[in-house]
ZAZATI-140083 format. One record per atom (N, C-alpha, C, O): x, y, z; residue in three letters; atom name. Coordinates in steps of 0.05 Angstrom, whole numbers, plus 5000, padded with zeros to 4 digits. Layout:
BEGIN
 east north   up kolpa vexza
    X     Y    Z   ALA    CA
...
END
This chain:
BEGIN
 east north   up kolpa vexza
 5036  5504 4730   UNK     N
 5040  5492 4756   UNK    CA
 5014  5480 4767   UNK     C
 5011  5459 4779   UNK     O
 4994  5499 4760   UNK     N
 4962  5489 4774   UNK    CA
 4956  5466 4758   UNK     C
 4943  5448 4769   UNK     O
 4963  5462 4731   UNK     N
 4945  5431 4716   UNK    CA
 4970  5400 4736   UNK     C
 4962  5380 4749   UNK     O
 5004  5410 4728   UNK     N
 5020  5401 4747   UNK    CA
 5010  5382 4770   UNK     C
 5012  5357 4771   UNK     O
 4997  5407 4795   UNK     N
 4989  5395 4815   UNK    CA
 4957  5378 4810   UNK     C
 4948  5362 4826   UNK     O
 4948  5384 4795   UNK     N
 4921  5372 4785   UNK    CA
 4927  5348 4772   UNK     C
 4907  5335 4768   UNK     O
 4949  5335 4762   UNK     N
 4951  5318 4741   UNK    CA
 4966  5292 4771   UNK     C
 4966  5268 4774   UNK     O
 4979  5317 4788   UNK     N
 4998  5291 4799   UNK    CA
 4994  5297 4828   UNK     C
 5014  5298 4843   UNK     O
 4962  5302 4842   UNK     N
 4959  5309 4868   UNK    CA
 4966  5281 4881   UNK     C
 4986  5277 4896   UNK     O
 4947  5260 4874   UNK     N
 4946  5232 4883   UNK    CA
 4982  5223 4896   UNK     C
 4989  5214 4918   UNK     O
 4996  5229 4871   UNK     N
 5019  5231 4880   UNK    CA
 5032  5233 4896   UNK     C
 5048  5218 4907   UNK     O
 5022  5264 4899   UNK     N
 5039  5285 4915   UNK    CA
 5033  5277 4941   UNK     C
 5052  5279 4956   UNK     O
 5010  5266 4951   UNK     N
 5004  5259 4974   UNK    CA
 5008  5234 4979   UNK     C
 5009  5229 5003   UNK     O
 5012  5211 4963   UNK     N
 5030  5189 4971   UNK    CA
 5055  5198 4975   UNK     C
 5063  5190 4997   UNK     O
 5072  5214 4962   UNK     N
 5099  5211 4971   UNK    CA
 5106  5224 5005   UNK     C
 5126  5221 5020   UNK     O
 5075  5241 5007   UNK     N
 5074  5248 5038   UNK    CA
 5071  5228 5053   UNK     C
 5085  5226 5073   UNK     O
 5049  5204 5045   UNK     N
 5046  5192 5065   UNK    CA
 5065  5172 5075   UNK     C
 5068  5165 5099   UNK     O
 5083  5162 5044   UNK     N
 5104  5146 5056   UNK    CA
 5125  5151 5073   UNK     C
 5135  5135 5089   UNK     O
 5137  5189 5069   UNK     N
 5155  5197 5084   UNK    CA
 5152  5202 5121   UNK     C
 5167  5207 5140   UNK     O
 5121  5199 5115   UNK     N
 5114  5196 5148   UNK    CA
 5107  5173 5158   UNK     C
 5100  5172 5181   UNK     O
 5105  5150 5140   UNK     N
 5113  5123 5147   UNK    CA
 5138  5122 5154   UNK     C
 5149  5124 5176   UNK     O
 5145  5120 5135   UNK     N
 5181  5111 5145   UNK    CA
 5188  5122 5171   UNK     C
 5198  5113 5191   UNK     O
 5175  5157 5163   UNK     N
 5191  5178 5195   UNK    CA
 5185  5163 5218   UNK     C
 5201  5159 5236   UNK     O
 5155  5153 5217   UNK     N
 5151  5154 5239   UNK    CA
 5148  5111 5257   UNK     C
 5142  5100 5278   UNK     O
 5156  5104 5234   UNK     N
 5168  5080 5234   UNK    CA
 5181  5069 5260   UNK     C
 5204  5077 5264   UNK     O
 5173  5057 5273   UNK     N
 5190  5055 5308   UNK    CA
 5188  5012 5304   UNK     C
 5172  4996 5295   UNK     O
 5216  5011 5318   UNK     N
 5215  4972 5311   UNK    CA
 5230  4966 5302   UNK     C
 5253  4971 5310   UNK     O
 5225  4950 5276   UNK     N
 5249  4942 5265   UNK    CA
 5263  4959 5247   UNK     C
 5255  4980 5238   UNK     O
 5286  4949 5243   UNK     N
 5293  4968 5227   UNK    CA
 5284  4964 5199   UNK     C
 5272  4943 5193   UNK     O
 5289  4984 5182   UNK     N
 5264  4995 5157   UNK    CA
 5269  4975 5139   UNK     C
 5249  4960 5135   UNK     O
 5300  4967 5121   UNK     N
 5306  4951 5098   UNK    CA
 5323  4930 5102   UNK     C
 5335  4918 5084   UNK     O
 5325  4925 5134   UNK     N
 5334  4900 5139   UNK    CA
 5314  4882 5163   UNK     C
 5298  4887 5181   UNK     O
 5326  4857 5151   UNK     N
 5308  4835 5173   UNK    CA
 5335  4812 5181   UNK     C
 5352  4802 5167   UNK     O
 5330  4809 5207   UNK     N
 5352  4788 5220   UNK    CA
 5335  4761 5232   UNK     C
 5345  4742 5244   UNK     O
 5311  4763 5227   UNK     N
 5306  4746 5235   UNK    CA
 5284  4722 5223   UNK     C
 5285  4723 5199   UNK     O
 5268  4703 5232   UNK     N
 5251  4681 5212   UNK    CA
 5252  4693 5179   UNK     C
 5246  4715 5172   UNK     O
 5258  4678 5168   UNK     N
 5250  4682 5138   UNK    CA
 5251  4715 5132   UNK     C
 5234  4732 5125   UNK     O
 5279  4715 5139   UNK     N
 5288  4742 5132   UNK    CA
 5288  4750 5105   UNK     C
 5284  4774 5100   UNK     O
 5292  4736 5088   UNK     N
 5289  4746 5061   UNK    CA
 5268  4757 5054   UNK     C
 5268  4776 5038   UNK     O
 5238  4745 5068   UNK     N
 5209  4754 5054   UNK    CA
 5200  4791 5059   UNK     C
 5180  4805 5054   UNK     O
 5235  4795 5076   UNK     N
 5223  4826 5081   UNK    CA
 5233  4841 5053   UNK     C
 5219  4859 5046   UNK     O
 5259  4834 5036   UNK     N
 5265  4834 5015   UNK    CA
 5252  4836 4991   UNK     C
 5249  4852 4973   UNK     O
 5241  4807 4999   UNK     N
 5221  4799 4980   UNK    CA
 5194  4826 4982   UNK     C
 5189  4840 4964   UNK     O
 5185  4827 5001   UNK     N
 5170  4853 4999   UNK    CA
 5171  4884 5004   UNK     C
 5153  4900 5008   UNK     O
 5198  4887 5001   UNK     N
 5204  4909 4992   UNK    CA
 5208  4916 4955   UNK     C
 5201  4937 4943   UNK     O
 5219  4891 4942   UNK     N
 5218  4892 4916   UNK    CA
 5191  4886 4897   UNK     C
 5185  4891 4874   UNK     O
 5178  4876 4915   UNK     N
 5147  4877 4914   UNK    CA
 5131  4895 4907   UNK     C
 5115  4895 4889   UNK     O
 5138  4920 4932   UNK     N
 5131  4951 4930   UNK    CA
 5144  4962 4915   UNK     C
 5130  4973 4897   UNK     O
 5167  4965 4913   UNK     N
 5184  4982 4887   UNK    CA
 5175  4976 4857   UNK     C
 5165  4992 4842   UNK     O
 5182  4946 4853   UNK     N
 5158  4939 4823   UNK    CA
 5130  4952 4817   UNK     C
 5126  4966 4798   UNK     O
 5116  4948 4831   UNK     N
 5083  4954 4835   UNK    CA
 5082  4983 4840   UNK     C
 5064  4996 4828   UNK     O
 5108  5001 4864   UNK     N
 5109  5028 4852   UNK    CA
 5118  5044 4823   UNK     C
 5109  5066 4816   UNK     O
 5137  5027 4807   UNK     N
 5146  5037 4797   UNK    CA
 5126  5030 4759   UNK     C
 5125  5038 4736   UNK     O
 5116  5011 4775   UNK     N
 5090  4999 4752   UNK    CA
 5070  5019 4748   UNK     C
 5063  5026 4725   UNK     O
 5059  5028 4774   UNK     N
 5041  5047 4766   UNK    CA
 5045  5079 4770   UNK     C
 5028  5095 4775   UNK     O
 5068  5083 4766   UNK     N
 5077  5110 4758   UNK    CA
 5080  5109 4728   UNK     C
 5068  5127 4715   UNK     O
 5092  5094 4717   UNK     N
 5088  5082 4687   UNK    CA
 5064  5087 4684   UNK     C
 5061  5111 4677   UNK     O
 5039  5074 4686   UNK     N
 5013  5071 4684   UNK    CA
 4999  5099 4681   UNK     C
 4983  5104 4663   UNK     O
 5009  5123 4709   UNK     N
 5004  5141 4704   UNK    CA
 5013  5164 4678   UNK     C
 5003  5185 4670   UNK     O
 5036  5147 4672   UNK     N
 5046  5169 4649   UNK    CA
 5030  5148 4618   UNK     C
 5026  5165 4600   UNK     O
 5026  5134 4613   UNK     N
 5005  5121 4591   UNK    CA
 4975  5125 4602   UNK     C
 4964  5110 4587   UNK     O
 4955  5134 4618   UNK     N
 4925  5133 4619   UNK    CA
 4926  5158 4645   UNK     C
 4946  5164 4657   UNK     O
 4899  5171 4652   UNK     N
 4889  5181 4680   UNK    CA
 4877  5161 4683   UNK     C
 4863  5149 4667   UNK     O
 4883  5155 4720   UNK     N
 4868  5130 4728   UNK    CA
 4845  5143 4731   UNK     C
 4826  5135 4718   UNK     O
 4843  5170 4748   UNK     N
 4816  5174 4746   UNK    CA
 4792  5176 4714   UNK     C
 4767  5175 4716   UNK     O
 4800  5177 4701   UNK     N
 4794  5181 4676   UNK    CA
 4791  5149 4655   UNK     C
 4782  5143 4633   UNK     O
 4805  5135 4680   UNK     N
 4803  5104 4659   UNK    CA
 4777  5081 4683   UNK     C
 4765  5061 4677   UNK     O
 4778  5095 4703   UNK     N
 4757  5082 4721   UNK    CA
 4729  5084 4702   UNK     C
 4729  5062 4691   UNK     O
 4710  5097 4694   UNK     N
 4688  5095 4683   UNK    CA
 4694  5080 4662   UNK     C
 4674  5069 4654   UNK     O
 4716  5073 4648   UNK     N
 4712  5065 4616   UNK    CA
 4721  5031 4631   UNK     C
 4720  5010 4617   UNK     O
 4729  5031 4654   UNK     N
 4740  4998 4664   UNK    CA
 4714  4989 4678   UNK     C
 4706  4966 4673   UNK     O
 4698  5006 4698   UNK     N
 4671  4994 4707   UNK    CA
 4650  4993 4684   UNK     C
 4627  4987 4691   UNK     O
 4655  4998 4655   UNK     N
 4634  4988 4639   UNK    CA
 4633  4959 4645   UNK     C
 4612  4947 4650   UNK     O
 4657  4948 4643   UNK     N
 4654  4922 4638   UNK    CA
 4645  4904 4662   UNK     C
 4639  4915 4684   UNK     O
 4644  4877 4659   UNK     N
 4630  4866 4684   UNK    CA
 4658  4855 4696   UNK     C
 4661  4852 4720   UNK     O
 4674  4850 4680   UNK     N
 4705  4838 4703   UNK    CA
 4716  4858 4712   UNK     C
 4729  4856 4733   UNK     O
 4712  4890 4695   UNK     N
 4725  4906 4716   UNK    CA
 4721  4917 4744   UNK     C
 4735  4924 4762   UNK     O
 4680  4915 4736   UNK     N
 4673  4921 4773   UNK    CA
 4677  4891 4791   UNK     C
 4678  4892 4815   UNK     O
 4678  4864 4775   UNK     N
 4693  4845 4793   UNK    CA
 4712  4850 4799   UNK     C
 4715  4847 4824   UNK     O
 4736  4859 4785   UNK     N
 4769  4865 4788   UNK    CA
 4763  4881 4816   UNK     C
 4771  4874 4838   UNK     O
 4748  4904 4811   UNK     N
 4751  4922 4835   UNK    CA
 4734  4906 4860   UNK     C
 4745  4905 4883   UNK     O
 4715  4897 4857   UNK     N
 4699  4882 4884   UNK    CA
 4715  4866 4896   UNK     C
 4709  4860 4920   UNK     O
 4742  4853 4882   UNK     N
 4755  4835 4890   UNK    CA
 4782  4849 4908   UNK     C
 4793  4842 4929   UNK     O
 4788  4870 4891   UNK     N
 4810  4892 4908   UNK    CA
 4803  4898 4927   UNK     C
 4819  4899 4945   UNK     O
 4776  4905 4932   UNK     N
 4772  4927 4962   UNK    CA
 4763  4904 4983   UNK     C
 4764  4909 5007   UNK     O
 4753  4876 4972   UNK     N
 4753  4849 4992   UNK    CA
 4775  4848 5004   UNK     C
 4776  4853 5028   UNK     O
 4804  4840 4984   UNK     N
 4824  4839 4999   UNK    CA
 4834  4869 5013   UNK     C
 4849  4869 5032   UNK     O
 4827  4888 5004   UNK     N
 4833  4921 5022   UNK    CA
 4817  4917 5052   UNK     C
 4829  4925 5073   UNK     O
 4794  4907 5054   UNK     N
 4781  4906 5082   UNK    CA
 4793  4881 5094   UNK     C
 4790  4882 5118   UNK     O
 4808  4857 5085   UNK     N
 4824  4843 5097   UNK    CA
 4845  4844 5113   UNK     C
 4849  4832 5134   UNK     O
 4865  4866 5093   UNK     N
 4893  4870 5095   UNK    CA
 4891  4896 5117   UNK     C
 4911  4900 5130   UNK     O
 4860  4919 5126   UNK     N
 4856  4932 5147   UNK    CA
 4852  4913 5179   UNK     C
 4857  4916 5203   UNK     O
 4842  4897 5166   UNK     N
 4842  4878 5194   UNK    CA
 4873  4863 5208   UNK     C
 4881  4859 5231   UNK     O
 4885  4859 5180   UNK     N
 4904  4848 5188   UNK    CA
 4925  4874 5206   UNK     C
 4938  4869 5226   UNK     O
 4924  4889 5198   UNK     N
 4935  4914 5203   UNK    CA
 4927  4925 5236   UNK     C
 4943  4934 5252   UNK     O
 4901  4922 5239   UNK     N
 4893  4920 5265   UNK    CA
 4910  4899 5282   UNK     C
 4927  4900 5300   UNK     O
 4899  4878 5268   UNK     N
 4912  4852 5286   UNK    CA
 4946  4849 5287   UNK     C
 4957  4831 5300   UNK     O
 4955  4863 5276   UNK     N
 4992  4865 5280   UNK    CA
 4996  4884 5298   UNK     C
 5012  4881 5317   UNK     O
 4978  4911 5292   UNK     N
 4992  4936 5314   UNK    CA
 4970  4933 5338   UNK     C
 4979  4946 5356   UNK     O
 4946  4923 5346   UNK     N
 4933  4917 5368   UNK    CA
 4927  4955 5375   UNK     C
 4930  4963 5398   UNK     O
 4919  4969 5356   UNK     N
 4912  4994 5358   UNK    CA
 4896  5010 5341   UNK     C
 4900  5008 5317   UNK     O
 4876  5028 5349   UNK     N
 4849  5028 5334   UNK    CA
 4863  5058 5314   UNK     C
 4857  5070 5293   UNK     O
 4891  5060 5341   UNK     N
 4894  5096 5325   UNK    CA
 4917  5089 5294   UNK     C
 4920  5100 5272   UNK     O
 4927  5070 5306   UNK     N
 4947  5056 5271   UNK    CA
 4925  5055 5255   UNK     C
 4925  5069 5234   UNK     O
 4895  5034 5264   UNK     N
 4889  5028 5235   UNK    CA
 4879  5053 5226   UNK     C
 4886  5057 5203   UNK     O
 4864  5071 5236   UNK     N
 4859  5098 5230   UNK    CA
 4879  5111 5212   UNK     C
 4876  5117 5188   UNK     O
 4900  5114 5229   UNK     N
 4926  5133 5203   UNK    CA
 4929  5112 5179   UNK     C
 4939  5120 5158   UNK     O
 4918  5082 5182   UNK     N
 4937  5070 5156   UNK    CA
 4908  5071 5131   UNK     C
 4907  5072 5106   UNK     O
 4886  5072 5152   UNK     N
 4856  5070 5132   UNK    CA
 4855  5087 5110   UNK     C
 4863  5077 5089   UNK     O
 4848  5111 5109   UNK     N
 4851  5128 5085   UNK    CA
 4868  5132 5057   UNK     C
 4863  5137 5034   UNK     O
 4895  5125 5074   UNK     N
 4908  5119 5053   UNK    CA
 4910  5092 5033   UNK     C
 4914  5090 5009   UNK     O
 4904  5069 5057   UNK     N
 4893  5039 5048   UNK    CA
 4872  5037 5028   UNK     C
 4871  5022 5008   UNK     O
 4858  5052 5038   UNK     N
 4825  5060 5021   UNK    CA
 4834  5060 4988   UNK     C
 4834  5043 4970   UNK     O
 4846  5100 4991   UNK     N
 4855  5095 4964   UNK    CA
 4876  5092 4950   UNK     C
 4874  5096 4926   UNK     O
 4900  5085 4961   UNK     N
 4923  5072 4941   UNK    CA
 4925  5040 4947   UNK     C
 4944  5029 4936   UNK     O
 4906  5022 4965   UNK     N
 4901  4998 4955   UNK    CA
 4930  4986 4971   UNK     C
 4940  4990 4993   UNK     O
 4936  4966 4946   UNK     N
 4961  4953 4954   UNK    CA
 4983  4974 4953   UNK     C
 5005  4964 4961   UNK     O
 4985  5007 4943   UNK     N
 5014  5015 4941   UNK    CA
 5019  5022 4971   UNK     C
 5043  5023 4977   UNK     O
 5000  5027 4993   UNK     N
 5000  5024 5024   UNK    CA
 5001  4993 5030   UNK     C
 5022  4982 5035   UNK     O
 4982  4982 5028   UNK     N
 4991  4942 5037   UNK    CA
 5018  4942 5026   UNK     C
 5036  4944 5043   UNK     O
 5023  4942 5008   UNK     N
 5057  4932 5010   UNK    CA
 5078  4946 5029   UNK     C
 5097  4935 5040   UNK     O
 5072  4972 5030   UNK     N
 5085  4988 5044   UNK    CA
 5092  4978 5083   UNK     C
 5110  4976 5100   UNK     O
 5065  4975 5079   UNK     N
 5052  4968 5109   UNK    CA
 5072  4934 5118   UNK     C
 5085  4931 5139   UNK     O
 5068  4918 5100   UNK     N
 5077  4894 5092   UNK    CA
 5104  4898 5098   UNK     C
 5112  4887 5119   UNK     O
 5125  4916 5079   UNK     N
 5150  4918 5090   UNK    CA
 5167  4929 5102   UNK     C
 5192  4926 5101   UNK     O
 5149  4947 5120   UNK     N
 5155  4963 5134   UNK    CA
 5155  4941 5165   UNK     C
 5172  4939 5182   UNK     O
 5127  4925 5163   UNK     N
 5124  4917 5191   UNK    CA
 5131  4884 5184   UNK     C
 5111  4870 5191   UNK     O
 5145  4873 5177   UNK     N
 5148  4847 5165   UNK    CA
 5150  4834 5185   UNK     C
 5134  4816 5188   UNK     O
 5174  4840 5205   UNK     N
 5186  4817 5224   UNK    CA
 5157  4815 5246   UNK     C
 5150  4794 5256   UNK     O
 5142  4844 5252   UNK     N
 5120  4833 5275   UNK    CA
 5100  4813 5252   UNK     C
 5088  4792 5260   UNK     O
 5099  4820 5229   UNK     N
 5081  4801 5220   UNK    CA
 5085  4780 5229   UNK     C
 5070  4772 5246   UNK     O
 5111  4763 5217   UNK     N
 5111  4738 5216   UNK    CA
 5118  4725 5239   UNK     C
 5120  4701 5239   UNK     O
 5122  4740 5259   UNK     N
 5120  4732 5281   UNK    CA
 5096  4720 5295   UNK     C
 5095  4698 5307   UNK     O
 5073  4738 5290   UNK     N
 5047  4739 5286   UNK    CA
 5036  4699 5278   UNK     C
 5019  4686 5289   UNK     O
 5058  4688 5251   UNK     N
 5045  4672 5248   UNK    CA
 5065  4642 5259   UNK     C
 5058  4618 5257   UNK     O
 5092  4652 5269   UNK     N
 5108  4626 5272   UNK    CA
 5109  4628 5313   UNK     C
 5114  4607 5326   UNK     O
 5106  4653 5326   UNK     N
 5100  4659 5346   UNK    CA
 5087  4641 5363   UNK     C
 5081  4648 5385   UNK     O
END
């Protein structure tokens, strides 16, 4: 049970953090959109499901923690990553600038930090319709 929780903590605590996303989710509703370019909330929910279900795969072929040193040898992989956490300090701003609250970006930061895009997408289709309101508004 103890290697278990050692092999799949990362896990274990995303599937916390999403269930208190969703819980605590207030707005639109969660897997539907009625309004502008209603499909793109679709579109990024299958977005998140792919890319979740990609790197649970991923986890059962390599440990990420265990494949990070052998990927920062190279020089595209600490580009790959300098380029991820550019767009991660982006997609926090944007996150500010949708919910207009320092205590959202706080709860969404840590987990943004380290699951990356499997939170941005989340974030993405959870809060779709204020997004794009955001840009046709």
């Amino acid at each position: 049970m103890a290697r278990f929780l050692k092999r799949h903590l990362l896990w274990i605590l995303y599937a916390f953090f999403v269930i208190a996303a969703i819980a605590t989710h207030k707005g639109e509703p969660i897997f539907h959109s009625t309004g502008p370019y209603a499909a793109g909330k679709y579109i990024a929910w299958f977005m998140f499901f792919a890319f979740l279900a990609y790197s649970l795969y991923a986890t059962t072929q390599a440990s990420f923690i265990k494949s990070l040193p052998k990927i920062n040898k190279h020089i595209w992989g600490r580009q790959i990553g300098l380029d991820l956490y550019i767009s991660v300090f982006m997609s926090i701003f944007v996150i500010y600038l949708d919910s207009g609250s320092i205590l959202v970006l706080l709860l969404w930061l840590v987990p943004v930090l380290i699951y990356a895009n499997l939170a941005i997408l989340l974030y993405v289709a959870l809060n779709y319709g204020s997004l794009v309101a955001h840009f046709i508004g």
